[in-house]
C-alpha positions as CSV (number, residue, x, y, z in Angstrom):
1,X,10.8,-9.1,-15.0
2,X,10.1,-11.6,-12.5
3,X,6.7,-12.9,-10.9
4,X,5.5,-14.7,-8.2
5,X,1.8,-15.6,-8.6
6,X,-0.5,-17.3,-6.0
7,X,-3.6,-18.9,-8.2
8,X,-6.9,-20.4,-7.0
9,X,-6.9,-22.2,-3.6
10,X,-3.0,-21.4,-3.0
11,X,-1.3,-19.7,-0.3
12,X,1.6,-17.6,0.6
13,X,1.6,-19.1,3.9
14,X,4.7,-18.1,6.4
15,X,6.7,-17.2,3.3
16,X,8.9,-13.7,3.1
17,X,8.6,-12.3,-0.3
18,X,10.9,-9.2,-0.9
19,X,11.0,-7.4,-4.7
20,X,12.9,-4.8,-6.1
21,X,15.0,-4.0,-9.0
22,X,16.8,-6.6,-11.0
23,X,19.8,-6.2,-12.9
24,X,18.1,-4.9,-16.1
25,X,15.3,-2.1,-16.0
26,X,12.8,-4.4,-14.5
27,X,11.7,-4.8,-11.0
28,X,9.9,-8.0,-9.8
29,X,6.6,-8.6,-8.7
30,X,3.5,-10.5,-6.7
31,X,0.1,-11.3,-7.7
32,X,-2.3,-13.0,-6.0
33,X,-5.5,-14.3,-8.5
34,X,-8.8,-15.9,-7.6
35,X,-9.4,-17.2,-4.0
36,X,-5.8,-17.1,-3.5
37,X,-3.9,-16.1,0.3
38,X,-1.2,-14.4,1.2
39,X,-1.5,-16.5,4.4
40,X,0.7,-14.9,7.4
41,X,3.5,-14.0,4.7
42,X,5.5,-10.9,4.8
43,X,6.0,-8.8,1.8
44,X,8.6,-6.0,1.1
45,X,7.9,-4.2,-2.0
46,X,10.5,-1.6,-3.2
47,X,11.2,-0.4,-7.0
48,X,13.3,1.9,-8.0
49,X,11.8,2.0,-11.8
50,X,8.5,2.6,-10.2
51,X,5.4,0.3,-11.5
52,X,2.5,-1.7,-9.9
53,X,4.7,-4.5,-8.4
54,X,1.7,-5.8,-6.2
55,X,-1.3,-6.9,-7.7
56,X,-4.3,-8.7,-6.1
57,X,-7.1,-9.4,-8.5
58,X,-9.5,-11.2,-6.0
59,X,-8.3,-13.4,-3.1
60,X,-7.6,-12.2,0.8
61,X,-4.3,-10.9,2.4
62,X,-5.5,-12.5,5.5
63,X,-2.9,-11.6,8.3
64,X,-0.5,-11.1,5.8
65,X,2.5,-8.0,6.8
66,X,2.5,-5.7,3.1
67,X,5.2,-3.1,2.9
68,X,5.2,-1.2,0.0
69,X,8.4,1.2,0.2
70,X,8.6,5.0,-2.0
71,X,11.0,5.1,-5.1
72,X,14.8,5.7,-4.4
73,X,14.7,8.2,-7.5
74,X,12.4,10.7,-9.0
75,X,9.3,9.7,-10.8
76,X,9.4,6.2,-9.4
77,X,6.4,5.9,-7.1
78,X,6.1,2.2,-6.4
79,X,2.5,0.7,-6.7
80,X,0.7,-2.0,-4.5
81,X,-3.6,-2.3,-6.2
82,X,-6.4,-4.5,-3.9
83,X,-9.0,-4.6,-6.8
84,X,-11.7,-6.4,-7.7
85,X,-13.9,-7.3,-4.0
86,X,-10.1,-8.9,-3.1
87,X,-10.2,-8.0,0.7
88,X,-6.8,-7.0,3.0
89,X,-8.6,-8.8,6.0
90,X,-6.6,-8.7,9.0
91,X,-3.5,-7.8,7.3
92,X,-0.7,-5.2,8.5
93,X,-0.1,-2.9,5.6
94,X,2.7,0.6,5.4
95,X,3.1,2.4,2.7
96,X,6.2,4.2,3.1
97,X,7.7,7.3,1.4
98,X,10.8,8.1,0.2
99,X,11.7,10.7,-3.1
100,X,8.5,9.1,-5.2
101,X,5.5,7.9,-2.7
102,X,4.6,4.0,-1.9
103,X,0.8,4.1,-3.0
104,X,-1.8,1.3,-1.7
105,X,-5.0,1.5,-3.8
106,X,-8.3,0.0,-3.0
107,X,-10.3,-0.3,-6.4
108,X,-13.6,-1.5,-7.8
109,X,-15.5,-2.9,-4.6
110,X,-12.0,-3.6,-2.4
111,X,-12.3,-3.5,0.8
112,X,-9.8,-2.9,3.5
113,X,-11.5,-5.3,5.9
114,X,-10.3,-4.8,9.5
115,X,-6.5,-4.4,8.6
116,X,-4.4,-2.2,10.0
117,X,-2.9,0.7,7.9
118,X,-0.1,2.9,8.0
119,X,1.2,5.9,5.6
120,X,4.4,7.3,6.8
121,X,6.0,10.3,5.9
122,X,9.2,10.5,3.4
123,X,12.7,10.8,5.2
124,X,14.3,12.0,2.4
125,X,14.6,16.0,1.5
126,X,12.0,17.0,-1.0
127,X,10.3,13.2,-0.9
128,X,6.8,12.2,-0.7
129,X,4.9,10.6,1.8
130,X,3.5,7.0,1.6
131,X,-0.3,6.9,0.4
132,X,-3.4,4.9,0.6
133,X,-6.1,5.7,-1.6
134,X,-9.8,4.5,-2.0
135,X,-11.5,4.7,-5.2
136,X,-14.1,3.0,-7.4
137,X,-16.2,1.9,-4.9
138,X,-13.3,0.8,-2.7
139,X,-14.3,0.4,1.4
140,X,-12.0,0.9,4.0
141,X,-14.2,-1.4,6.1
142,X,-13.6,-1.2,9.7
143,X,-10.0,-0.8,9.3
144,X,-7.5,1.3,11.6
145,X,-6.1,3.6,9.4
146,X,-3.1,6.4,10.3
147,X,-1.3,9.0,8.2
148,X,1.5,10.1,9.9
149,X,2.8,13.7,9.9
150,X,6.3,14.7,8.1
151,X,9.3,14.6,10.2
152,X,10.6,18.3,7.9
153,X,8.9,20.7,5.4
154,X,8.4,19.3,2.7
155,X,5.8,20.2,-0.1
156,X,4.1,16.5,-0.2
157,X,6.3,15.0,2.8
158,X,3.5,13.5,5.0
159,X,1.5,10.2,5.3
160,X,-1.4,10.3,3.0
161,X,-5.2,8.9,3.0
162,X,-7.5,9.8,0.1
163,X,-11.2,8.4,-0.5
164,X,-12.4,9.7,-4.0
165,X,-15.4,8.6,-6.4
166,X,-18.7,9.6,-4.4
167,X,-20.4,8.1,-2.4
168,X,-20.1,4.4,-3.2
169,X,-16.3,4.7,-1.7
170,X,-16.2,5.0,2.0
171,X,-14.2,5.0,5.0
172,X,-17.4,5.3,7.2
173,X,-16.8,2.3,9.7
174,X,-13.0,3.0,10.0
175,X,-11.1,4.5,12.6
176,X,-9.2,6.9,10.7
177,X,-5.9,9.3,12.8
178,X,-4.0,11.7,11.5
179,X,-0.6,12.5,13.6
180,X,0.5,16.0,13.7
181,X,4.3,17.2,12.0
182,X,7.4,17.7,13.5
183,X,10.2,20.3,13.0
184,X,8.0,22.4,11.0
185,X,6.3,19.2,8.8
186,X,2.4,18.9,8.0
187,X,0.1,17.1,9.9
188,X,-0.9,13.6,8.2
C-alpha cells in the first residue's frame, strides 16, 4: 500500500493528491503528522477495499479541498479521521456516498474550525449517504456544516451528521442545515 506523509513543518501546498485502489488489494493513502499542512491542496480519497485512507494525527488542513468518496462495493465504507486537537481550519471538506458511506470523523479534541462541510447523499440504489461524525471530545467549531437529503428511498441514502460522546463533543458554535429529500428520499 502506498503513502504519502506530510511530517513536522511540511506542506502539501497547491499539490492534487488522489488515492484509490492499486493493483493488488491495497488502496493508497495520506497522513499528515505533527504541525504538518495540507496547504491549499486538493485531495480525492476513494477505496474500493474500504479502510482509513486519510489520517491526520495533529497538524491543520488549512484551506485544503478534502473529498472522501463512498465505496464502489459492499462493505467498503472509505474512512478520512482528524484526531488528536489536528484542526480542518478553513478547509472545504465532502464526504460523499455511494453503496458503502465516505465517513469524516473528528476524534479526541478535533476540531472542525471554521471549514465548510458537506455530506451528500448516495446516487447509487440501495447506497449510503456520506457522513461526518463527532466523537471523543471532537468540536465542530464554528464550521458550516450541511447534510443533504437523498435524491430516492433508500434505507440510509441521505447526507449524515452525528455528534456522540456527551457533552465534551459539540457542534454548538456551528451552523448546522439539513436539506430536505427528493423523489420520495429522507431529509439530511
Amino acid at each position: 500500500n502506498a503513502s504519502v506523509v506530510f511530517h513536522d513543518n511540511s506542506t502539501a501546498g497547491n499539490g492534487t493528491f488522489v488515492t484509490g485502489r492499486g493493483s493488488g488489494n491495497g488502496n493508497g493513502s495520506v497522513q499528515l503528522y505533527d504541525a504538518a499542512s495540507a496547504g491549499n491542496a486538493n485531495f480525492t480519497i476513494s477505496g474500493s477495499g474500504g479502510g482509513i485512507l486519510f489520517d491526520m494525527w495533529g497538524g491543520t488542513l488549512s484551506n485544503a479541498t478534502l473529498t472522501v468518496n463512498g465505496g464502489a462495493t459492499d462493505s467498503s465504507d472509505t474512512f478520512a479521521r482528524i484526531h488528536f486537537y489536528s484542526t480542518a481550519d478553513q478547509a472545504s471538506l465532502v464526504a460523499n456516498g455511494g453503496l458503502d458511506m465516505g465517513q469524516i470523523f473528528f476524534q479526541y479534541g478535533a476540531t472542525a474550525g471554521e471549514a465548510t462541510l458537506t455530506a451528500n447523499p448516495t446516487t447509487v440504489p440501495n447506497g449510503t449517504g456520506g457522513s461526518f461524525q463527532f466523537s471523543s471530545g471532537a468540536s465542530a467549531g464554528d464550521s458550516h456544516i450541511t447534510a443533504n437529503g437523498a435524491g430516492g428511498t433508500g434505507n440510509n441514502a441521505e447526507g449524515l451528521l452525528t455528534c456522540m460522546g456527551g457533552t465534551v463533543t459539540t457542534a454548538a458554535n456551528a451552523t448546522n442545515v439539513a436539506t430536505g429529500g427528493a423523489k420520495g428520499g429522507r431529509g439530511g
